[in-house]
C-alpha positions as CSV (number, residue, x, y, z in Angstrom):
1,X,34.3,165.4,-199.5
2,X,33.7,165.0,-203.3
3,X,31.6,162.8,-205.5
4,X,32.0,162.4,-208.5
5,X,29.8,159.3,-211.3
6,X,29.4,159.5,-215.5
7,X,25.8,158.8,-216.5
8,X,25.0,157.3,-219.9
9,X,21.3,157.4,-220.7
10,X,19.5,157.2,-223.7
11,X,22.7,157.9,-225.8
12,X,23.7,160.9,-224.0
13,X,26.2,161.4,-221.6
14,X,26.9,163.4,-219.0
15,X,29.0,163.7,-215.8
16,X,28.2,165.1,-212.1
17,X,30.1,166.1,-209.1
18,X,29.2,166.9,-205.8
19,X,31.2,168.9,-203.2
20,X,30.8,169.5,-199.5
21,X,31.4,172.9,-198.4
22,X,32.2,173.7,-195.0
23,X,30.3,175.7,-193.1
24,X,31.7,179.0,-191.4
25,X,33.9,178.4,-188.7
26,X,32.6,179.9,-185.7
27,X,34.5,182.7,-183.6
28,X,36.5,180.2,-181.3
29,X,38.4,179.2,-184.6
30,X,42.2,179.5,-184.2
31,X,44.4,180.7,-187.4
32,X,45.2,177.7,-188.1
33,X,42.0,176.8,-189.2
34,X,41.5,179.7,-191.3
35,X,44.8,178.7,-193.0
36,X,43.4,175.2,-193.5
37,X,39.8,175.8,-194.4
38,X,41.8,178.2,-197.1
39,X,43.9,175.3,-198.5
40,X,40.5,173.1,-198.5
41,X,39.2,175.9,-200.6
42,X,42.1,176.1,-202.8
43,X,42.1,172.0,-203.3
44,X,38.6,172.1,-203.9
45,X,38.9,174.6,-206.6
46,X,41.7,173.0,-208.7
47,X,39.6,169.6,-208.4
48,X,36.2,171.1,-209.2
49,X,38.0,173.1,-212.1
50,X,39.5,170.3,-213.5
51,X,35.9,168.2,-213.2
52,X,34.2,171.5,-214.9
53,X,36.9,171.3,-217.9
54,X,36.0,168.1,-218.6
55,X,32.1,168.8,-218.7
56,X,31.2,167.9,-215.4
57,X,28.1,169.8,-213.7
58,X,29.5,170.7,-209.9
59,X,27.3,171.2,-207.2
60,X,27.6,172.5,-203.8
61,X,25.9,171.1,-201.1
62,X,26.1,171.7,-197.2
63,X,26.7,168.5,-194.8
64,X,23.3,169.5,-193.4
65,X,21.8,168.9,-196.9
66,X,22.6,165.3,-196.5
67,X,24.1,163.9,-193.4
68,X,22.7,162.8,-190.2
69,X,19.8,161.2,-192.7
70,X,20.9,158.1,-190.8
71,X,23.1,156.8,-188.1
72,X,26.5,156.1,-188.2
73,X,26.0,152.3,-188.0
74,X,23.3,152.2,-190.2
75,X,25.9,153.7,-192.8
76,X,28.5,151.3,-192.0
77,X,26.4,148.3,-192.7
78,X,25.7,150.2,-195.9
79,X,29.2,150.8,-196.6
80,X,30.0,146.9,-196.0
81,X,27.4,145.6,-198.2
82,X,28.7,147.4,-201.0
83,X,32.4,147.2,-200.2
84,X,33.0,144.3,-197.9
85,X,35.2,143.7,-195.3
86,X,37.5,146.4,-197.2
87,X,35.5,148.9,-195.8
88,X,37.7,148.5,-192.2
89,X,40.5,150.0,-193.6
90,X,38.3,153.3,-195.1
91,X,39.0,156.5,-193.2
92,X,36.0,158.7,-192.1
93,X,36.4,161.2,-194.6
94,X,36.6,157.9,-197.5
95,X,33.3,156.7,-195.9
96,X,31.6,160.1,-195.7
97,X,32.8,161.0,-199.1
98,X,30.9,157.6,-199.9
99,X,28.1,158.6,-198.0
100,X,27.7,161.3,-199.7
101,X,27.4,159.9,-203.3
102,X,24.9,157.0,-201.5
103,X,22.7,160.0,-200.9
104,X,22.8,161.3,-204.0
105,X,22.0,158.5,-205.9
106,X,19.1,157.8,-203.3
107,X,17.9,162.1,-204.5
108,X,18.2,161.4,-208.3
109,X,16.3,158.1,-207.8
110,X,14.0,159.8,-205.8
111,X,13.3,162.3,-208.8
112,X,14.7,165.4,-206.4
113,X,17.6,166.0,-207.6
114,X,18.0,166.2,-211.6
115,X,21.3,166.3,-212.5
């Protein structure tokens, strides 16, 4: 999942991304999940590299550093409030990657995370 938001404040600009990285795949995992956590990898990269060209700040985070904060219903209510009925047709990984800039913003407001 990726995040991405432009800030303007106080006449200066800047951009930040955010990007989940998966955790290890435990020893049950099959080839084909090496070969697709590899293509995740390579996706991410070209994306992050393309945010970091244009002067983006990325940032790694684990899903453990922000979900499960909440239930999943309370984040669908979220989600609809902001959306709207839209929100029905989101996939999981469209809500999540939502989710994930919601608790961001909720961080920076906070004053933990700083950009």
């Amino acid at each position: 999942h990726i995040w991405a938001r432009d800030f303007t404040c106080d006449g200066c600009e800047f951009g930040m991304v955010y990007v989940e990285i998966p955790d290890h795949i435990k020893g049950k995992g099959s080839n084909k999940q090496v070969v697709d956590l590899i293509s995740v990898a390579l996706c991410v990269g070209s994306v992050t590299a393309g945010f970091v060209n244009n002067g983006y700040k990325v940032n790694l985070v684990q899903p453990r550093e922000w979900k499960g904060r909440k239930s999943k219903a309370q984040t669908d209510l979220e989600l609809r409030a902001i959306v709207g009925p839209k929100i029905k047709e989101w996939t999981e990984h469209q809500k999540d990657a939502a989710d994930l800039g919601l608790s961001v913003m909720r961080a920076i407001k906070a004053k933990k995370i700083t950009g």
